[in-house]
Backbone as a ProteinNet text record, in pm:
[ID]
protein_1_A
[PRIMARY]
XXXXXXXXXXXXXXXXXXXXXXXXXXXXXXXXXXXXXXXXXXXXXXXXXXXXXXXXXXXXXXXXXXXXXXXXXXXXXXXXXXXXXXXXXXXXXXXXXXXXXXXXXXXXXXXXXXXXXXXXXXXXXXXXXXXXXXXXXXXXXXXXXXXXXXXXXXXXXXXXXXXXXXXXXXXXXXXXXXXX
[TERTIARY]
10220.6	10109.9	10016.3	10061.7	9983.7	9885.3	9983.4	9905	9768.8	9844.2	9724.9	9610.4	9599	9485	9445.9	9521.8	9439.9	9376.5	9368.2	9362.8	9203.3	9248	9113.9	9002.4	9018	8953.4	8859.4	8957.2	8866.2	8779.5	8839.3	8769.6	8598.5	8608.4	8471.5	8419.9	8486.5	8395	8328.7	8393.3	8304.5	8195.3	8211	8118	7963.4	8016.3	7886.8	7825.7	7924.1	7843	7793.3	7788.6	7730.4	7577.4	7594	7488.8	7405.9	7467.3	7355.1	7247.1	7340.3	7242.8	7128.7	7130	7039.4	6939	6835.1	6734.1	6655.5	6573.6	6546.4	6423.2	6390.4	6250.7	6175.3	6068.5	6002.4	5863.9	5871.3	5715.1	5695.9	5517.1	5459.4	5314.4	5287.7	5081.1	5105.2	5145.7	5068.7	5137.3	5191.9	5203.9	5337.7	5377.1	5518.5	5524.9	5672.7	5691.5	5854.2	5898.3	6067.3	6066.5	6214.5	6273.1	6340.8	6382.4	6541.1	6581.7	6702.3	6767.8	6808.6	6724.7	6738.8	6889.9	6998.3	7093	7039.7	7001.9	6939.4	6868.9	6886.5	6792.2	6891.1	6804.2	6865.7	6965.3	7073.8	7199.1	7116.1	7035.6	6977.8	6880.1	6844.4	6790.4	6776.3	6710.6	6720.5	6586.6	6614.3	6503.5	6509.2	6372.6	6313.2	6244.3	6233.9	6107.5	6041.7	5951.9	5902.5	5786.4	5809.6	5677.2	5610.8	5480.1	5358.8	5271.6	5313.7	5202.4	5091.6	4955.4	4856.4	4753.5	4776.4	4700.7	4679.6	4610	4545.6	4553	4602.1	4619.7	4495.2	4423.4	4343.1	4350.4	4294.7	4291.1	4127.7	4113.9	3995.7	4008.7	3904.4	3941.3	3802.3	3903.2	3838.9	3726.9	3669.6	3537.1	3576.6	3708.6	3778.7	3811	3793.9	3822.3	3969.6	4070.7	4217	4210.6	4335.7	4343.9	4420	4392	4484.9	4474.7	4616.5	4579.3	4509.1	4427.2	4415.8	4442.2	4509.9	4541.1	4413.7	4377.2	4287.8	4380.7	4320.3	4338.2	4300	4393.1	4402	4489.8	4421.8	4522.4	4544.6	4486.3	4588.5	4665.6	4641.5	4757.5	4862.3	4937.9	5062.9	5061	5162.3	5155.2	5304.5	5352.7	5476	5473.8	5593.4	5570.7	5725.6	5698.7	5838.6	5854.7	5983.3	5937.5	6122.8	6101	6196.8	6182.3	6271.4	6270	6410.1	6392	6473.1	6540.7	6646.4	6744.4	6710.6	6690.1	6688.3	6808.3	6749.9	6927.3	6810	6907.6	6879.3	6829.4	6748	6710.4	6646.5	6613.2	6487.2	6360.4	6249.7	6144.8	6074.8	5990.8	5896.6	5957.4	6065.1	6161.9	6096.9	6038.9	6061.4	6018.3	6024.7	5973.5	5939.7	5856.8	5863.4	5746.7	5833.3	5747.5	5701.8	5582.8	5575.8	5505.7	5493.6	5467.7	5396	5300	5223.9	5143.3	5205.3	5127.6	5072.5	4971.2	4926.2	4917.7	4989.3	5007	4961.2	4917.2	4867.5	5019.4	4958	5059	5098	5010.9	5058.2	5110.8	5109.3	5186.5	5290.5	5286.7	5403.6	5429.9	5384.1	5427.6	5345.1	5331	5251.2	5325.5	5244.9	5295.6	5149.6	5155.5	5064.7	5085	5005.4	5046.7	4886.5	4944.7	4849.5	4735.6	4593.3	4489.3	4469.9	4530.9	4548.1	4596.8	4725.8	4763	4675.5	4556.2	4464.5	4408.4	4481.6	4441	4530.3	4611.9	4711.1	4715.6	4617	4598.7	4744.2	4796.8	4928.7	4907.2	4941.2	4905.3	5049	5042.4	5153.5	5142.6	5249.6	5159.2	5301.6	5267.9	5354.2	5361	5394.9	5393.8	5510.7	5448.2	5566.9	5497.4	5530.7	5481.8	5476.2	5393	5388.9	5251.1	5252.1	5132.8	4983.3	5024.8	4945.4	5022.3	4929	4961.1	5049	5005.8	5037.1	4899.5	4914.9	4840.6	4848.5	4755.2	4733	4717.9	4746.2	4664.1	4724.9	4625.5	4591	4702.3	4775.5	4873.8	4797.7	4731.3	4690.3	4741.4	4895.4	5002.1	5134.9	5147.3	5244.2	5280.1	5392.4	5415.8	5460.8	5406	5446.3	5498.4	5584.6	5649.8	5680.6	5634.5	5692.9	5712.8	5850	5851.1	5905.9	5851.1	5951.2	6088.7	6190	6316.5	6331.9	6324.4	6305.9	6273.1	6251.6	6141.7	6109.4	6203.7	6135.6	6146.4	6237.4	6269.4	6212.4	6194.7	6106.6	6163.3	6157.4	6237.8	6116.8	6114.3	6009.9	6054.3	5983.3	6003	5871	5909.9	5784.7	5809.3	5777.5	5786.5	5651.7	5641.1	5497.1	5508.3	5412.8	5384.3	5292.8	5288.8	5150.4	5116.7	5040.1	5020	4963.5	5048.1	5050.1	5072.8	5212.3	5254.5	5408.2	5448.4	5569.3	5624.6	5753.7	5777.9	5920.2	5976.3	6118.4	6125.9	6045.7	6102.3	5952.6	6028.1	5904.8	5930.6	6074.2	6104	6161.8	6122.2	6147	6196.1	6323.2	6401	6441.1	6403.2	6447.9	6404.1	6519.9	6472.5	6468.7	6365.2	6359.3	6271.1	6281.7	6226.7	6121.8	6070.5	5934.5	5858.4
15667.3	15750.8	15669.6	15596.4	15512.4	15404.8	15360.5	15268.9	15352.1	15438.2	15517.9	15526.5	15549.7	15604.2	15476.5	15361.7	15202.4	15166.7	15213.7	15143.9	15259.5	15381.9	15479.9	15392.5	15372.6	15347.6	15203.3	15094.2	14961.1	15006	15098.2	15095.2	15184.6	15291.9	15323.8	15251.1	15147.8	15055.8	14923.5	14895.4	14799.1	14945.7	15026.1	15097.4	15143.1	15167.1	15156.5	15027.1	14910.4	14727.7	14748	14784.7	14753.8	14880.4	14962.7	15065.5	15004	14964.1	14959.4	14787.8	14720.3	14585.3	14570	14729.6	14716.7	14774.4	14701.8	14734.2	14859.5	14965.3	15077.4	15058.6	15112.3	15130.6	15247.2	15269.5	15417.8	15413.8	15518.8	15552.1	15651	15609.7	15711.6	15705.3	15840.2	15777.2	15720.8	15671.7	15573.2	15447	15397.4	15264.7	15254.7	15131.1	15077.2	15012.5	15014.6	14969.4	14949.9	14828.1	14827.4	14810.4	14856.7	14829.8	14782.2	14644.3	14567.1	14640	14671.6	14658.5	14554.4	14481.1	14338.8	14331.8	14228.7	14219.9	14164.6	14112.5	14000.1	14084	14167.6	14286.6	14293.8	14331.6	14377.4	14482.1	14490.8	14568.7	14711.5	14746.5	14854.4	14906.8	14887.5	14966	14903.4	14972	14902.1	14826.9	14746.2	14686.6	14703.8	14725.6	14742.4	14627.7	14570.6	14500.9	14548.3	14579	14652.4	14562.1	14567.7	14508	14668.3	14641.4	14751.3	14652.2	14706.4	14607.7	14693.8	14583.5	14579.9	14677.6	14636.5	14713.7	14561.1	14618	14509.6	14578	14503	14584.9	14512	14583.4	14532.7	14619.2	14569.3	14649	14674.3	14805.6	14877.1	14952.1	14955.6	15010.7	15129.9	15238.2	15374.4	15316.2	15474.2	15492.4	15451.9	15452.8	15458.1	15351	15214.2	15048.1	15059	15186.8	15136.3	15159.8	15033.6	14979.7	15102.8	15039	15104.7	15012	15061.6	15006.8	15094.2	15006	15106.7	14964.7	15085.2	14967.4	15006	14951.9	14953.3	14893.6	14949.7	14895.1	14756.7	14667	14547.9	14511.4	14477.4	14436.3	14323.6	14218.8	14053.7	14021.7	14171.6	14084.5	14235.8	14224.1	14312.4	14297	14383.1	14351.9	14355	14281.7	14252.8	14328.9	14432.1	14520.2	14527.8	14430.7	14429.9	14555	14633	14726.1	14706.5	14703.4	14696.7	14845.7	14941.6	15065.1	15084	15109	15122.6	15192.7	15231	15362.4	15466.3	15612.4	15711.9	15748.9	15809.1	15898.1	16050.5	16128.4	16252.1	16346.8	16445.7	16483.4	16422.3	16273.1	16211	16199.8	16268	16264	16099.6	16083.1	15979.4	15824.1	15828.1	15690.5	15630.9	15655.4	15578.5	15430.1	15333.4	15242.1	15196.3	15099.3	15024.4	14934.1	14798.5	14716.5	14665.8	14617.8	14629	14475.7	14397.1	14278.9	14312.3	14292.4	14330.2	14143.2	14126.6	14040.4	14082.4	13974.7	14037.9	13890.7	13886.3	13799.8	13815	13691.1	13685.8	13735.6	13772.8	13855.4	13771.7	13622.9	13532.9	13402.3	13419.5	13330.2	13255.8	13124.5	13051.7	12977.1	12928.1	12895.9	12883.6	12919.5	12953.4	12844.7	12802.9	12692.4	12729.3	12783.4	12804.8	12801.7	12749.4	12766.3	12795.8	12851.7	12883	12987.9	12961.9	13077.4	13035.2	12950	12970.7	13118.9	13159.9	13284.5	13323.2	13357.2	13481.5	13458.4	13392.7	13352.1	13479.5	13536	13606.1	13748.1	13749.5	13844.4	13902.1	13819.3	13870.5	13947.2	14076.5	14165.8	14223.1	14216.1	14283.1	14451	14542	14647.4	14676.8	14730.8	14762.4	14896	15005.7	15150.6	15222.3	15262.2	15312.8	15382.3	15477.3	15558.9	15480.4	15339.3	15250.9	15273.9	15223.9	15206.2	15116	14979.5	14947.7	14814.9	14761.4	14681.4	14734.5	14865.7	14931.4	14920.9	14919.3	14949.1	14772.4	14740.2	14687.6	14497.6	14418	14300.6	14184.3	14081.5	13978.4	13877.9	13797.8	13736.4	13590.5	13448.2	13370.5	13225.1	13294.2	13172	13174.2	13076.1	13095.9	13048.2	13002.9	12974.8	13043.1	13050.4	13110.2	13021.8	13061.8	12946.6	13075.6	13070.3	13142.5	13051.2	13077.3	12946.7	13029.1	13012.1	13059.5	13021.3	13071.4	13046.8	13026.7	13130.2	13191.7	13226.8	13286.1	13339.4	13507.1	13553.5	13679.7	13695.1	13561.4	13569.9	13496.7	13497.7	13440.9	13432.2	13314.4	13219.3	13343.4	13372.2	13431.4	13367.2	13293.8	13247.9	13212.2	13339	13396.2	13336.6	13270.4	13288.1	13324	13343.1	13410.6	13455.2	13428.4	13492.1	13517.5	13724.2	13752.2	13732.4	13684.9	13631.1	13790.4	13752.4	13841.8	13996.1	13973.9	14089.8	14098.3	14151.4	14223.2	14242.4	14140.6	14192	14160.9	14204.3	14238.4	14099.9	14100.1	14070.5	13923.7	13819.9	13719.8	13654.8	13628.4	13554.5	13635	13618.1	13678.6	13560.9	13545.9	13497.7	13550.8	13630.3	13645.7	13637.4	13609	13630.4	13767.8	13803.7	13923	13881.5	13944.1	13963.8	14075	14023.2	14070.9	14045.7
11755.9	11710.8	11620.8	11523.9	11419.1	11526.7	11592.5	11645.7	11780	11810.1	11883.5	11811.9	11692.5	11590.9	11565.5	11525.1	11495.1	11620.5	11781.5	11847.8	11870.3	11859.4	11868.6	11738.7	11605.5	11503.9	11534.9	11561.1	11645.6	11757.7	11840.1	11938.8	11918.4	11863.6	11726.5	11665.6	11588.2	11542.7	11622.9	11762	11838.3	11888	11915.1	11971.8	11869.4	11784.6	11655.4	11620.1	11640.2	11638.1	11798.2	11867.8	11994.6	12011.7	11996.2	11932.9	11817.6	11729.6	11635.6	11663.7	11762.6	11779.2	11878.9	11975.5	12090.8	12039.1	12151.7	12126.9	12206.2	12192.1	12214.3	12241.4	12362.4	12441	12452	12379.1	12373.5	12439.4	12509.1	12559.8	12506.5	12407.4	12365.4	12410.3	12451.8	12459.5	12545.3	12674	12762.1	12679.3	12583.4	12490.9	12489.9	12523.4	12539.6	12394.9	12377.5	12231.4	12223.4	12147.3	12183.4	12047	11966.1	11900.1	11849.3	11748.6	11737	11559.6	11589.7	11469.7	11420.4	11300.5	11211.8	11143.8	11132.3	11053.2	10951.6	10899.7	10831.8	10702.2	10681.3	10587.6	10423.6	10324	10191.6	10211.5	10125.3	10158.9	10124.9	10072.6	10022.2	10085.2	10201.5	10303.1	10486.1	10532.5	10644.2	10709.1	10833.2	10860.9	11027	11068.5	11215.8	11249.8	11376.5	11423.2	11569	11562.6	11655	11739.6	11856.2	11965.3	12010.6	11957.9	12025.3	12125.5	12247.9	12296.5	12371.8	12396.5	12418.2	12303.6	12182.4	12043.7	11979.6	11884.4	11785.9	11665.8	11576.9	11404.4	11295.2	11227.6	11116.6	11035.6	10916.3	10741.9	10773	10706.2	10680.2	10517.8	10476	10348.2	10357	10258.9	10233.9	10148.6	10126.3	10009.5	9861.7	9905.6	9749.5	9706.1	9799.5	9797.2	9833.4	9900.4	9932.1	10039.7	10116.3	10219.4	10317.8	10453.6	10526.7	10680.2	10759.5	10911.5	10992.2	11109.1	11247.8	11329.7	11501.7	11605	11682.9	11759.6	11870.6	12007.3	12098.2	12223.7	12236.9	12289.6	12376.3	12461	12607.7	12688.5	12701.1	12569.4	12550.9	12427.2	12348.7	12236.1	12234.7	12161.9	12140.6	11972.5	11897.4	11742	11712.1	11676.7	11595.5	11442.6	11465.5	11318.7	11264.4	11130.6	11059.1	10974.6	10957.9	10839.5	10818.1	10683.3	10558.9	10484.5	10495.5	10408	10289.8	10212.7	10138.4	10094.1	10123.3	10125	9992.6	10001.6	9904.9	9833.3	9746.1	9711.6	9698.3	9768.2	9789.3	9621.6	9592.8	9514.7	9439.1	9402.2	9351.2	9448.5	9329	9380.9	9427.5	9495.7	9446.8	9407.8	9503.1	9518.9	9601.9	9745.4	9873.1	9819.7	9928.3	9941.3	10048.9	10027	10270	10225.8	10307	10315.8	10466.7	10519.8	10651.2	10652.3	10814.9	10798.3	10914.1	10992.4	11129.9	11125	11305.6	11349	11460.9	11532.4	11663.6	11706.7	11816.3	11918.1	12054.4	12108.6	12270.1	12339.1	12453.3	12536.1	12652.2	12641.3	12724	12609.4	12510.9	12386.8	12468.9	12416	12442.4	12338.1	12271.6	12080	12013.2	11858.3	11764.3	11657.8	11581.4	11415	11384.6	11239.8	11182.3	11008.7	10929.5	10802.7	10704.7	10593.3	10479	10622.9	10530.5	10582.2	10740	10767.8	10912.7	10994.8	10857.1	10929.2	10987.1	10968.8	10991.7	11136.9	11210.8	11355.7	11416	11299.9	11414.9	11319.9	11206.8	11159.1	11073.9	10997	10946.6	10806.1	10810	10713.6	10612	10577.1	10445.3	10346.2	10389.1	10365.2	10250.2	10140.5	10050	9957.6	10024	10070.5	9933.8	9845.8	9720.1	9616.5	9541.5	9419.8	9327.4	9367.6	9248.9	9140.9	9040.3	8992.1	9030.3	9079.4	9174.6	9281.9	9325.6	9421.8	9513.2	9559.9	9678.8	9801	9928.7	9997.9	10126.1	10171.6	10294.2	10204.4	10292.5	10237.8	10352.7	10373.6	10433.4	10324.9	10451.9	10419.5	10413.9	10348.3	10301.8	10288.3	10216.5	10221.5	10188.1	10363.3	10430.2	10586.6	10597	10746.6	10854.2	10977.4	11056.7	11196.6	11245.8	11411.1	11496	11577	11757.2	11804.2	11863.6	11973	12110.5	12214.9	12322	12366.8	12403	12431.4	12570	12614.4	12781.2	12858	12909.3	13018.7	12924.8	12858.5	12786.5	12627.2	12580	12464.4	12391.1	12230.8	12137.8	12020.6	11943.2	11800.7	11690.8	11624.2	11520.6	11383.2	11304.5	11187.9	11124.7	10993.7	10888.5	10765	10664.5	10565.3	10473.1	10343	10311.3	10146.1	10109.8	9950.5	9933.3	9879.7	9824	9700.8	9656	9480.1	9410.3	9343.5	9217	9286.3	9388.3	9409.6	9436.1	9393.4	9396.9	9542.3	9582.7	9752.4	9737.5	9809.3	9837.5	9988.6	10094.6	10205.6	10167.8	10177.8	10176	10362.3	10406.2	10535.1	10611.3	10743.5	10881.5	10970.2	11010.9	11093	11197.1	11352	11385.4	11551.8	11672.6	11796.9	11857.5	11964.1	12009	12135.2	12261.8	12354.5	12435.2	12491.9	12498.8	12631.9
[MASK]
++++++++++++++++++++++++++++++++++++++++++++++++++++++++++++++++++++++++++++++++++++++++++++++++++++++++++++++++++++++++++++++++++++++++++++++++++++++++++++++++++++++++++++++++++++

């Protein structure tokens, strides 16, 4: 019997490591978009990387001088969207957090090396989303390195690193492969 239950308990836990590493394909709108669950994340919340393809992401700012995104339609780039959220505890108000990283890449890409204000060939934005006092809202990433490299015929090396000056960030490097 014991061992029945150790053998039920492993066998639940490869099934939740095999669930939680795939990646998830959603159609919304007409717009394809896949999902990876990141290991690589702060123990204190979780992290997504998401392919939207054929959109384009830019910062626009209100009447009010604060930032925000819009995507537009494109059928040559796609946008790479990191998001880092940070776990709640239930009954506190005005905790959340989320940090987000958006690139936009050619949809025929085969490797990218880019560093400092070069980013801005690929439009890499940093969005830092919290009931903070300031240095919340949208911003143009400046300096910092970025590498795509292709692997395979669908897969891709992604390696970010990045600092916004005189801001407060939790996630500065992105290491990771995903296909596309």
């Amino acid at each position: 019997m014991l061992k029945t239950i150790s053998l039920i308990f492993y066998l639940s836990l490869i099934c939740v490591f095999l669930i939680n590493c795939k990646s998830i394909i959603y159609k919304k709108n007409k717009t394809d978009f896949t999902v990876y669950n990141i290991s690589d994340c702060p123990e204190d919340g979780t992290c997504l990387l998401e392919i939207i393809e054929n959109k384009h992401v830019k910062i626009q700012k209100d009447e009010f001088d604060k930032s925000y995104i819009i995507f537009e339609e494109n059928e040559s780039t796609s946008v790479l969207k990191f998001n880092y959220k940070r776990d709640t505890v239930k009954g506190v108000a005005d905790q959340g957090y989320q940090e987000l990283i958006y690139l936009n890449i050619n949809n025929d890409m085969k490797e990218i090396a880019l560093i400092g204000e070069s980013l801005s060939d690929v439009g890499v934005i940093f969005g830092r989303l919290c009931f903070c006092r300031e240095n919340t809202g949208y911003f143009k990433v400046e300096d910092g390195n970025l590498k795509i490299k292709k692997l395979k015929k669908t897969g891709y090396k992604l390696d970010l690193s990045f600092k916004i000056k005189d801001m407060p960030q939790i996630i500065s490097s992105i290491s990771e492969t995903f296909y596309y």
